[in-house]
Each structure stands twice: as C-alpha cells, then as structure tokens.
C-alpha positions as CSV (number, residue, x, y, z in Angstrom):
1,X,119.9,122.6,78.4
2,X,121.3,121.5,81.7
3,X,121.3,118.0,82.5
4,X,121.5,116.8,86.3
5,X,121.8,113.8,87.5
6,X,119.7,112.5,90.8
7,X,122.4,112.5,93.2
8,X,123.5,116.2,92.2
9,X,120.2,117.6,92.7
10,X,120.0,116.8,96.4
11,X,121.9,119.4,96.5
12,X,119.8,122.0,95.1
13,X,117.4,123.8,96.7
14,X,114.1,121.8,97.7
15,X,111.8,123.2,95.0
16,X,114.3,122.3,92.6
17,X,114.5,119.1,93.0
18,X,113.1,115.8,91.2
19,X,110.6,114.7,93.5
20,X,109.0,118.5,93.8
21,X,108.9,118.4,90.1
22,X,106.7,115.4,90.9
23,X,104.9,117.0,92.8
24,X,104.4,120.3,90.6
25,X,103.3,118.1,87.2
26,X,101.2,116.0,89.8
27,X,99.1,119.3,90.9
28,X,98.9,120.7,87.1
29,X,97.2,117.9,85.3
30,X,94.2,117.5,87.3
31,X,93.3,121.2,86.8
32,X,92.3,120.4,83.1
33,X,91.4,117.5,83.1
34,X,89.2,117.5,86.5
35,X,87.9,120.1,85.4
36,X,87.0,118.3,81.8
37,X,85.4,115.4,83.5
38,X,84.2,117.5,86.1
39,X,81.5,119.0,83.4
40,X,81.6,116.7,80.6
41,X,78.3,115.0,81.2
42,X,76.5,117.9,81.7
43,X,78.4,119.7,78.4
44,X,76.9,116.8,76.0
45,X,73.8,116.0,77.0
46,X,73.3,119.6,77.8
47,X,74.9,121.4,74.7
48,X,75.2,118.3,72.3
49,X,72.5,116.1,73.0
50,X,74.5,112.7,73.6
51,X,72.8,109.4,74.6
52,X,74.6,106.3,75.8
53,X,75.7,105.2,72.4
54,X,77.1,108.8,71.9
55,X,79.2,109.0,75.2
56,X,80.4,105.9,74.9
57,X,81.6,106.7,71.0
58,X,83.5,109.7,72.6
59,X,84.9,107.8,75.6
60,X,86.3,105.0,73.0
61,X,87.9,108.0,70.9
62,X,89.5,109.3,73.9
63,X,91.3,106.6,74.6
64,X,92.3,105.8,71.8
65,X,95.8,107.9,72.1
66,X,96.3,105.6,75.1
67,X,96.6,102.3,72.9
68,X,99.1,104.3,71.1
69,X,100.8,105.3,74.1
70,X,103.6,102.9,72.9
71,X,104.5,105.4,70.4
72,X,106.1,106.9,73.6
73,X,109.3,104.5,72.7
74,X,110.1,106.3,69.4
75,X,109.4,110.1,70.4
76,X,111.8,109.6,73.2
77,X,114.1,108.6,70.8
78,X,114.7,112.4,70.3
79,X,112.9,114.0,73.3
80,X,114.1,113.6,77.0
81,X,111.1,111.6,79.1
82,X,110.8,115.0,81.1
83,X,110.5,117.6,77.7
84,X,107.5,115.1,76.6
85,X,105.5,115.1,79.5
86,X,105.5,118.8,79.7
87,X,104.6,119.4,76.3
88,X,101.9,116.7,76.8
89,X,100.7,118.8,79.6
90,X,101.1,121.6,77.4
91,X,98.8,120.2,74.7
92,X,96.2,118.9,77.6
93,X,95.3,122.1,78.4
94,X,95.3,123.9,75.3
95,X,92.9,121.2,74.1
96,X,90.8,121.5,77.3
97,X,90.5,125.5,77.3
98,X,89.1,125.5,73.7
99,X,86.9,122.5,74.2
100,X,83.7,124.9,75.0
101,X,84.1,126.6,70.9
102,X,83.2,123.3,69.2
103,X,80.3,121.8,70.5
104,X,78.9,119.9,67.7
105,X,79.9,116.0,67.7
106,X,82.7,116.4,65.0
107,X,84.5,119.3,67.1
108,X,83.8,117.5,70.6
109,X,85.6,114.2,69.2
110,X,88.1,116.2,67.7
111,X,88.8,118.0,70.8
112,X,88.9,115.0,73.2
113,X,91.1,112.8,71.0
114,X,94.0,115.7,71.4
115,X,93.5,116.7,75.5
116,X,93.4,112.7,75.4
117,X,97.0,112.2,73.3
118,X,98.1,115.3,75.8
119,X,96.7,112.9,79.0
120,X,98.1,109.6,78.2
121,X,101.3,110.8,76.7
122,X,101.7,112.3,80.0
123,X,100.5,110.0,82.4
124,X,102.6,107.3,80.3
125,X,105.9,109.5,80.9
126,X,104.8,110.3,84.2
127,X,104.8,106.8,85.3
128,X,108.1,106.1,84.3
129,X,110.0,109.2,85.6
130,X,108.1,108.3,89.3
131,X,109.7,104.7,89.4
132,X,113.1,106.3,88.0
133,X,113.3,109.1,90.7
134,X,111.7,107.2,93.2
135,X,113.3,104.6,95.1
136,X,111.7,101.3,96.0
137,X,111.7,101.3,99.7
138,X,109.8,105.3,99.5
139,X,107.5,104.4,96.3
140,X,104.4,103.5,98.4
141,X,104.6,106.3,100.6
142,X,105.7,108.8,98.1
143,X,103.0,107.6,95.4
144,X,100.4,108.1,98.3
145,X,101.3,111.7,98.6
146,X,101.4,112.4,94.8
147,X,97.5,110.7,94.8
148,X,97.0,112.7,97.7
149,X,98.2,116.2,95.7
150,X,96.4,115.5,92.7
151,X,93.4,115.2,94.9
152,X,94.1,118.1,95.8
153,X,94.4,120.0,92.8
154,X,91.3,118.8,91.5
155,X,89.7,119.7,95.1
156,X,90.5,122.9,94.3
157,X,89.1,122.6,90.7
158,X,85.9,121.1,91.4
159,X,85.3,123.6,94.1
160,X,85.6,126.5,92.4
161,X,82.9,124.8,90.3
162,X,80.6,124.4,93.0
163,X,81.0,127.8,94.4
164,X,80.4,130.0,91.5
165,X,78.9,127.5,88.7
166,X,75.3,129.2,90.1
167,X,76.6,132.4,91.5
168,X,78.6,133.7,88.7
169,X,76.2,131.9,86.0
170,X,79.4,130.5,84.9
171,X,79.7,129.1,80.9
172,X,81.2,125.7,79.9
173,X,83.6,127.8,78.2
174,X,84.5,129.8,80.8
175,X,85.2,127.1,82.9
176,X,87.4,125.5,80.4
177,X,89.3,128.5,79.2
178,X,90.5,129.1,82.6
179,X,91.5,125.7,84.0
180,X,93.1,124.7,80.6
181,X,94.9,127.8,80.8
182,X,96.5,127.3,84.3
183,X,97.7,124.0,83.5
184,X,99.7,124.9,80.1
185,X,101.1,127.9,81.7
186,X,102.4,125.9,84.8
187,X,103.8,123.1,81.9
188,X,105.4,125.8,80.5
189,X,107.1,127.6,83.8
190,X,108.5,124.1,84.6
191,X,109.9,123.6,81.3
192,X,112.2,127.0,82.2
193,X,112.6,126.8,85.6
194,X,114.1,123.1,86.1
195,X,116.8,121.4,84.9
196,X,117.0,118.2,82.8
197,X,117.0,115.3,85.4
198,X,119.0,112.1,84.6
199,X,118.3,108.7,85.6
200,X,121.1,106.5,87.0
201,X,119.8,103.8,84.3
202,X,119.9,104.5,80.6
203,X,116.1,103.7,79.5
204,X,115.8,100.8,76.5
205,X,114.8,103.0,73.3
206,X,112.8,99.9,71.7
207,X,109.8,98.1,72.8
208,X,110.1,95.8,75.8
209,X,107.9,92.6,75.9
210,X,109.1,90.1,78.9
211,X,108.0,86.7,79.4
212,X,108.2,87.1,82.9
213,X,106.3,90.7,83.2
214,X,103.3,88.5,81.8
215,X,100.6,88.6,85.1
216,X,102.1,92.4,84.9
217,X,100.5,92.6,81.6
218,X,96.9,90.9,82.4
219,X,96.3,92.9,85.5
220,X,96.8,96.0,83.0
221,X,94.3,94.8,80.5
222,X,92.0,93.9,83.2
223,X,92.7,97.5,84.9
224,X,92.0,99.3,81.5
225,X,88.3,97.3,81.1
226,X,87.2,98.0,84.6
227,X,88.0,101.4,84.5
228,X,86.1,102.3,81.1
229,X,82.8,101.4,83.4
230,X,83.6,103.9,86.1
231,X,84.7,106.5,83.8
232,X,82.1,105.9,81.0
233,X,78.8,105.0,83.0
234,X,79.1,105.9,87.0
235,X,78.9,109.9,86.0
236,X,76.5,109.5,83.2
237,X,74.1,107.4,85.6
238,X,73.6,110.1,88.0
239,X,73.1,112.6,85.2
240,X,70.7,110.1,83.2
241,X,68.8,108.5,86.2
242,X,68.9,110.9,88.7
243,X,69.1,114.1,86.9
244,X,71.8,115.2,88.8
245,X,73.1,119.1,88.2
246,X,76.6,120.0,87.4
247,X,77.5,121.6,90.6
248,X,75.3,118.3,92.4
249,X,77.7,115.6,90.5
250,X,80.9,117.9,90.9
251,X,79.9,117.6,95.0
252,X,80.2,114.0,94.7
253,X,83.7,114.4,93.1
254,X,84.7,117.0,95.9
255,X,84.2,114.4,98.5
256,X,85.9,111.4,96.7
257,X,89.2,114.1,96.5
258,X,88.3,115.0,100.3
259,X,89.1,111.4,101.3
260,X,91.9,110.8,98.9
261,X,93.9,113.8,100.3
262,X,93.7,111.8,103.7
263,X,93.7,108.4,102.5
264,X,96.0,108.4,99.8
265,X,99.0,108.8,102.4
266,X,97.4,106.1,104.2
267,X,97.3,104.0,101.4
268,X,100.8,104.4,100.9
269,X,101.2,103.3,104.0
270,X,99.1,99.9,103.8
271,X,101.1,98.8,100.5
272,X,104.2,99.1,102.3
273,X,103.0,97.2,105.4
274,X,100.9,94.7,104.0
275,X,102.4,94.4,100.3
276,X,100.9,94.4,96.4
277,X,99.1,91.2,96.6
278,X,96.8,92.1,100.0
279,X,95.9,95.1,98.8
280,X,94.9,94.3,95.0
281,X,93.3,91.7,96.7
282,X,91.1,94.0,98.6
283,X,90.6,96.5,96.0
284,X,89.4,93.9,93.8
285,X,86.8,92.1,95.8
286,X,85.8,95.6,96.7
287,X,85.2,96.9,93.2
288,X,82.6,93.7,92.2
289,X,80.6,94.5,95.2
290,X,80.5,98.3,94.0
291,X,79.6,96.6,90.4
292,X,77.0,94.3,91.5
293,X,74.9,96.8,93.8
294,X,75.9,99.2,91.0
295,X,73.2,96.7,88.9
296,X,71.1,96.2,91.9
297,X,70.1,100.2,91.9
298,X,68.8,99.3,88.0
299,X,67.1,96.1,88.7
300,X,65.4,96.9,91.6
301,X,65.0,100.6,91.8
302,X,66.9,101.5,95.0
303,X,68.0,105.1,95.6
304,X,70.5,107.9,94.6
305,X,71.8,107.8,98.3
306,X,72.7,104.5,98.1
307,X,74.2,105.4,93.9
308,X,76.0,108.6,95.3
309,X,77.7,106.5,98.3
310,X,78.7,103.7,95.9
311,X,80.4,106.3,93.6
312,X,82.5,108.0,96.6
313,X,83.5,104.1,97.3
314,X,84.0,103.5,93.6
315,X,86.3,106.2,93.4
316,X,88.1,104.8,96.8
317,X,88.8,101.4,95.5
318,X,90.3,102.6,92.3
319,X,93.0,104.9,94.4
320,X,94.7,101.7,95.6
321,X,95.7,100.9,92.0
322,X,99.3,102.2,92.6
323,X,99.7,99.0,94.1
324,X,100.4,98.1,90.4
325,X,102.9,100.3,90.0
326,X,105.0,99.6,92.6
327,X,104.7,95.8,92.0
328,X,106.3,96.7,88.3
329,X,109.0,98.7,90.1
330,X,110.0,95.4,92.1
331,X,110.0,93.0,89.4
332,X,111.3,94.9,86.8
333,X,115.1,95.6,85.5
334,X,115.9,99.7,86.0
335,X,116.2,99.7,82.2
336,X,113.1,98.5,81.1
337,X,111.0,100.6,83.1
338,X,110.2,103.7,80.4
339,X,109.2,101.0,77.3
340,X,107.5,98.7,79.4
341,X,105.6,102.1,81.0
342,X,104.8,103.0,77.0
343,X,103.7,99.2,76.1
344,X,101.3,98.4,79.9
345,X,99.5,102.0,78.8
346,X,99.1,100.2,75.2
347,X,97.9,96.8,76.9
348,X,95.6,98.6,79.2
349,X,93.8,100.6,76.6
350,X,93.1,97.6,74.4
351,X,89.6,96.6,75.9
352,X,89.3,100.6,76.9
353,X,89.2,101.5,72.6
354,X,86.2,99.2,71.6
355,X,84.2,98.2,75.3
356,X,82.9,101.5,75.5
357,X,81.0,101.6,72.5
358,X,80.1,97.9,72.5
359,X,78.8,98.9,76.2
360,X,77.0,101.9,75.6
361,X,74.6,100.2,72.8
362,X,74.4,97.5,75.5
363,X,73.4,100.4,78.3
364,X,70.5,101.4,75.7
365,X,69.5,97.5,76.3
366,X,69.9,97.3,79.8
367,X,71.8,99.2,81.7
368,X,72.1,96.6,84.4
369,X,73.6,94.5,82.4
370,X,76.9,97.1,82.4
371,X,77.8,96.8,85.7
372,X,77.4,93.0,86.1
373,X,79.8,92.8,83.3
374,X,82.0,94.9,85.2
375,X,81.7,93.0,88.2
376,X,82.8,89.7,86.3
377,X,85.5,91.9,85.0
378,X,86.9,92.7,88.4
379,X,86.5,88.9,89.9
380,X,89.3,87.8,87.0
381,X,91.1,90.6,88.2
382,X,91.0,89.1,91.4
383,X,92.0,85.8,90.4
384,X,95.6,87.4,89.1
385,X,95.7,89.1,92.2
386,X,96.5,85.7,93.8
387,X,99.3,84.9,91.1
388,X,101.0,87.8,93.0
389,X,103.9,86.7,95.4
390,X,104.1,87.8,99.2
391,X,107.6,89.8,98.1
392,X,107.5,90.2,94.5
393,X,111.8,90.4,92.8
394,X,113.5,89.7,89.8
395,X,112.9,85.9,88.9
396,X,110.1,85.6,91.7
397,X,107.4,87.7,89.9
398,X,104.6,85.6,90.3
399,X,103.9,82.4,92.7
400,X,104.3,80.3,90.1
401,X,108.3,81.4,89.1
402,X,110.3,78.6,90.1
C-alpha cells in the first residue's frame, strides 16, 4: 500500500490527487443513496403499506448506525480514515441495490440499518479527511463545490428517475440494483487507483470530549433534531396529503439539486465573506419560517404549490450547514479533528434515534403539531448561533471565552 503524504501529491497528476479524491467519493454516494430516498416513500407505502408510525420506526432504525458513529475511533485503530470510507461506500451500495428483494417490514429494516452503518460511517470519515486535506482559508469555497457535485450526482440520479420511471415502466428493484451498483463499483476503483494519503497531523485514536468544543456540540444535537423533520415528514407529506407520484416528488428533488449546483459555490462564497455566525444565523431563522408555514398548510388547508415551494426552500436552508463544519475546523486542534468528527456524528444522532418515532405517533395525532415542534427546534438553534464569535480560533470559540 503506498502511503503519500499531502505535500507529495501536488505533484502527481490532477486526478490523483487528495482533493479529486474528494471530489470522486463526493459524486459516488449520492448515487445510492439519492436514489434510496429518491423512491423510498413511494417503495413503502406502495409495496409495504407504511403509515406514519411505520416510517418513522424505519427512519429511527436508520439512524441508529449514526449514534454509533463514534465507533469510528476504534475501527480506525486498524483501518486508515481513507480504506473505511470506501468500504462504507462499498457496503452503502451493496445494501441499496438489494433493498428492492426484501420488501416486508423485517427485510426493509434490515436493509436500511446496513446502507445506513455504510452512510454514516462514511459521511463520518468523510468529514474528517475534508478538514484534514483542506486548508482553512479554501474550506468554504472548496466545501461549496463538493455540495455543489453531490448535487450533481444526485441530479443525474433523480433524472434518470424522471425520464424513464414511466417510459421504461421501471421496478423499485431495478432502480436500486443499478444505482447501488455504480456506487460500490466506483468505491472499489478508488480503492485501487489511489494512493493512501497522509495527514500532516497524526489523528487522536481515543475519544475526544473538550470543554471548550461545548456550543460545537449543541448546535450538532440541535442539527441532528431538525433534520429528522425534513427527512422523515417533508417527503412523506407530499406523498400522504397530496398524493404525489414517484417521478412528481423526485421533480421536486431535481430542482432543490438544480439550485444547489449553482448555489452551493455561492454559498461557499458567503461563509468566507460574511463568516459562521451570519450565516447559521440566517439559515436558522430561515428554517422556523419553513416549519411554521410547514404547520400552516395542515391547519388551514393551503396548497401543494405553496408545500412544493417550501420543500425546494427547506432543502436550500439546510445546504448552508457546512457553515458548521468549517466553524469546527477553526476552533479545533489539527489532532482532534477525526474523534471529535466520530463523537459530533454520535451527538447529532441522539434526538435523530428516538424523535422520529415519538414524532410519527404524534403525526397520526396532528400532523401540525410536527412542524411547530420543528420550528421551536430551530429557534434554540438560533439562540447558539449567537454564542458564535465574529472570528472563531483556539481559546476564542464562543463569545463568551474570555
């Protein structure tokens, strides 16, 4: 196995490189895993006959691998950051190609907890190899253009949904087999073609909990409860209420990666200028609007324009959340960054294991009620937000450091 450091692989050709890697993992996941969301809705109330309670059961299985994501620590103990998140690509897509063969509750739980450990492993891994390879003063704009590609590859995903979903008469397994497929074989080419990258800064191999990454910590719990709404309930709305087809909600989708393949760049560009703090700021106070009128289309009946423009916003507001990241990146010591990556995945996917389920026996209540929640959710989220210092460093991480 060759081993590399960053400043030697400038050197090598462009494709070769760290930041191309990046870019390459960045392009695979989505394939599966759009793909997986993409249809999910449709797959079990279609095939399986879910209601809320049952969708939010499987949403609280899938994530449970990301409470566990500080097991991450230990298995990098013996595996290199780069080997895991291939072979967690690896499992995501095996998992997502045979989803389609087991579509009784027992094999769809099954199923989703093991794309899910593939997911979060990865996206865990992934986190902490971007703030290694990238430096601070290019994170924002870099970041931007990895959103930007992922949006990309799940345009590409989703479209080829659209397109032939009706023309071809296209089967959930189908769909899966093939998407799954490209994504474990393009892990698996990058596992031979590219060398073993190494940091500058040797990563801490045991867990890493710091006093003074505490407001880091709360905005990831708060992060992991907001987003179990949009995931869990904004898709399942427009199927429920609206009766929305696979190739109608996939259009929806298509757009929200339209505008991130443009805006994500841009939003790369806004962290750098105006800094972590403005633009949490705005995402927040953004997302509890979306949440309110969210409740408002319940309440008092307003339309699926209005609930298919909210969801393209939704999905906008949520893109700025790599504001986060590079926050961490300027507060933290190089060496901490892979275990604290491992333990903010944990802290984020405590409310994600049990809100879902405790929320979709609620939705069966009143639906409504969901969304306000959420919306109270993203306010104390907003409240952190101004904790946040102007220029965030080492010993100045929040405003109230001394």
């Amino acid at each position: 196995m060759q081993i590399v450091t960053l400043q030697e692989a400038q050197s090598a050709p462009v494709w070769r490189r760290p930041i191309f890697l990046l870019f390459v993992m960045a392009a695979a996941m989505p394939i599966a895993f759009a793909t997986w969301s993409a249809l999910l809705n449709n797959f079990v109330i279609e095939v399986a006959n879910f209601d809320g309670a049952d969708i939010g059961l499987l949403h609280s299985v899938r994530e449970i691998p990301g409470f566990l994501a500080v097991g991450v620590i230990a298995i990098i103990i013996f595996l290199r950051e780069q080997v895991l998140g291939l072979l967690s690509l690896v499992l995501l897509g095996v998992a997502t190609a045979v989803t389609a063969w087991f579509p009784q509750m027992g094999g769809i739980l099954t199923l989703t907890l093991l794309s899910s450990i593939g997911f979060h492993y990865y996206e865990t891994v992934n986190q902490s190899l971007q703030l290694q390879w990238i430096s601070k003063a290019q994170a924002p704009q870099v970041l931007g253009w990895l959103l930007a590609m992922g949006s990309a590859a799940s345009l590409v995903a989703f479209g080829v949904i659209v397109v032939t979903w009706e023309w071809l008469a296209l089967s959930f397994n189908t769909a899966y087999m093939i998407s799954g497929g490209i994504t474990a074989a393009i892990a698996l080419a990058c596992m031979v073609l590219y060398p073993q990258f190494q940091s500058p800064t040797p990563q801490h191999k045991t867990m890493v909990l710091r006093k003074r990454y505490w407001l880091y910590y709360a905005l990831q719990f708060m992060a992991g409860a907001r987003r179990q709404i949009f995931m869990v309930f904004a898709g399942f709305m427009m199927v429920e209420r609206f009766g929305f087809d696979v190739h109608e909600l996939t259009s929806l989708y298509l757009i929200n990666l339209v505008m991130n393949m443009f805006i994500g760049p841009v939003f790369g560009r806004v962290v750098a200028r105006y800094g972590e703090r403005n633009t949490l700021i705005f995402e927040y106070a953004g997302l509890a609007l979306v949440f309110l009128t969210y409740g408002g289309i319940y309440m008092f009946g307003w339309g699926v324009m209005l609930a298919g423009a909210l969801f393209v916003v939704d999905h906008l507001f949520f893109s700025l959340a790599f504001a986060l990241k590079t926050y961490f990146q300027k507060i933290a010591d190089p060496a901490d960054i892979a275990p604290t990556a491992a333990v903010a995945f944990t802290i984020n996917h405590i409310a994600a294991v049990g809100l879902p389920v405790f929320l979709g026996l609620l939705w069966l209540f009143s639906p409504s009620l969901v969304f306000i929640l959420a919306a109270g959710m993203a306010l104390t989220s907003l409240g952190l937000a101004l904790l946040i210092p102007r220029r965030p460093e080492p010993g100045y991480e929040t405003i109230l450091s001394l």
